[in-house]
DRENNUZA-871009 format. One record per residue (C-alpha): x, y, z; residue number from 0; residue in one letter. Coordinates in steps of 0.25 Angstrom, whole numbers, plus 5000, padded with zeros to 4 digits. Layout:
<pts>
x|y|z|n|res
X|Y|Z|NUM|A
...
</pts>
This chain:
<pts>
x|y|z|n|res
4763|4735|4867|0|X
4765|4750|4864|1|X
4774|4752|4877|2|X
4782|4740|4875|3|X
4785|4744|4861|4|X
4789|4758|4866|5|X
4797|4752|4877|6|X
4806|4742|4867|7|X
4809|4754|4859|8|X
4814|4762|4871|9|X
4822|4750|4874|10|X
4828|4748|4859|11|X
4830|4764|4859|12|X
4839|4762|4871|13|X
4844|4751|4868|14|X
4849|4756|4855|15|X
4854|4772|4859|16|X
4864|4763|4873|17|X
4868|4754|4860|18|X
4872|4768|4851|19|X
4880|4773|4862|20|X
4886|4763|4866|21|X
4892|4760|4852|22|X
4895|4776|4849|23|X
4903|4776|4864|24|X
4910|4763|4859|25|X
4914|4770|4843|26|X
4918|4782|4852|27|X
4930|4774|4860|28|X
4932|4766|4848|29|X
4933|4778|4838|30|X
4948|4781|4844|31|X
4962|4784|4840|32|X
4974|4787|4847|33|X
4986|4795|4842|34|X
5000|4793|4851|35|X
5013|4801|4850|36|X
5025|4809|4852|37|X
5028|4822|4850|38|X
5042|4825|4850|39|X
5052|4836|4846|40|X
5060|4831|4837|41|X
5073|4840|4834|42|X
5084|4832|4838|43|X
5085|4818|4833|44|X
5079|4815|4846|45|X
5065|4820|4848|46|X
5061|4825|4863|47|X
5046|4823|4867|48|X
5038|4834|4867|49|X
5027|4836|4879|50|X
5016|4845|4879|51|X
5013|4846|4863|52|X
4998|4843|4858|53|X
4994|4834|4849|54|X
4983|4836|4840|55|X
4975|4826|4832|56|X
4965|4835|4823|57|X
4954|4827|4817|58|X
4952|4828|4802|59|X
4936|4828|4800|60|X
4932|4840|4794|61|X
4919|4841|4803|62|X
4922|4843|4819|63|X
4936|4839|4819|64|X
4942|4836|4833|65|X
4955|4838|4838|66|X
4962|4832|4849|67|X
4975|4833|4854|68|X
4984|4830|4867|69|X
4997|4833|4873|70|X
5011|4827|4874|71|X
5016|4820|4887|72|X
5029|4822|4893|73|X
5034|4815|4883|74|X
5028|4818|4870|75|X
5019|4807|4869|76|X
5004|4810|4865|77|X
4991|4801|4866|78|X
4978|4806|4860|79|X
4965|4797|4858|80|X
4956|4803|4846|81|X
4944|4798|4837|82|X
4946|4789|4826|83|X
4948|4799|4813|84|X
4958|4807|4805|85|X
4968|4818|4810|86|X
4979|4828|4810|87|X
4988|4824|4822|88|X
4999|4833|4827|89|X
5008|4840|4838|90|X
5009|4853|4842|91|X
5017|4861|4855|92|X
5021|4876|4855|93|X
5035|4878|4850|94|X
5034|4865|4841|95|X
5031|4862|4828|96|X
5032|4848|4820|97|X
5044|4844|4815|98|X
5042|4841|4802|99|X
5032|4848|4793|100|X
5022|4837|4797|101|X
5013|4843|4808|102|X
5005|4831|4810|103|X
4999|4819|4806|104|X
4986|4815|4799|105|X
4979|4801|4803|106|X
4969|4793|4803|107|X
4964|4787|4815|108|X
4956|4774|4815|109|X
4947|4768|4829|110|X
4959|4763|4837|111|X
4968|4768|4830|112|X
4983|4775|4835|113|X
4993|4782|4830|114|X
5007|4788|4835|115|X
5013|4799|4831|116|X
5025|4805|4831|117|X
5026|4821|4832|118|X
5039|4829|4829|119|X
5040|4843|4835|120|X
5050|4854|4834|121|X
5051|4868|4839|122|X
5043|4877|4830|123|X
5051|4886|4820|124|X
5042|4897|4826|125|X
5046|4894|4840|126|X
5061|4900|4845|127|X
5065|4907|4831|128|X
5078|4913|4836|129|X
5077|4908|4849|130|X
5086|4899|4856|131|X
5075|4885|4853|132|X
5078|4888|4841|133|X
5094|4889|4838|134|X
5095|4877|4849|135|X
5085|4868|4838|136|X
5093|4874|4825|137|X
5107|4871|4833|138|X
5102|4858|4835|139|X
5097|4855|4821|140|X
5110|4858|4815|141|X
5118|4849|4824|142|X
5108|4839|4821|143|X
5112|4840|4807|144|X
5126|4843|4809|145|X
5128|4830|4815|146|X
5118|4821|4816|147|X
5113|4821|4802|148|X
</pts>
């Protein structure tokens, strides 16, 4: 009697820990959220794609907060699969900085959840001061206003 007793709460202990990890791997794959996009530069009216710049999605909880990030294709375009949760989503590429004063965008990712996003670049005041980039970009903001405004 003793040996079945011990033997049906073997079973139930096995049973129950392939039952947990089963449902843990199950919240896991459901526990997703995917952030989609361009990143372009955005100086004349219109925007060229930018390739090769990262995009980062920095999660907001304040105890082991992940970051995960990807590049641009070819043609700008940007996929990145993270966890369900809040975070601080931006571009980034030497040379460039954001068009605006917004550098990125805050959001709240629910299980299943996508959103796509729309990055504005420009090259960075810092980059090209009194180089050629630079007076090309000021020559062709003034005709931009000049004329098209």
């Amino acid at each position: 009697m003793k040996k079945i007793y011990i033997m049906s709460l073997i079973l139930i202990l096995l049973l129950t820990s392939s039952f947990a990890s089963a449902n843990i791997q199950l919240k896991k794959v459901q526990n997703q959220a995917n952030i989609t996009g361009v990143v372009q530069v955005a100086v004349t009216c219109i925007p060229d794609p930018l390739a090769d710049a990262t995009v980062k999605a920095e999660s907001l909880r304040i105890i082991n907060p992940e970051t995960y990030s990807t590049t641009t294709d070819e043609n700008g375009r940007f996929q990145l699969t993270v966890p369900a949760g809040g975070y601080k989503i931006y571009a980034e590429k030497e040379k460039y900085g954001p068009l605006s004063p917004r550098v990125g965008y805050y959001e709240t990712l629910e299980n299943g959840e996508s959103v796509n996003l729309t990055f504005n670049m420009r090259l960075s005041k810092s980059y090209g001061k009194n180089s050629l980039d630079l007076l090309i970009i000021k020559i062709l903001d003034y005709f931009l206003i000049k004329y098209l405004v």
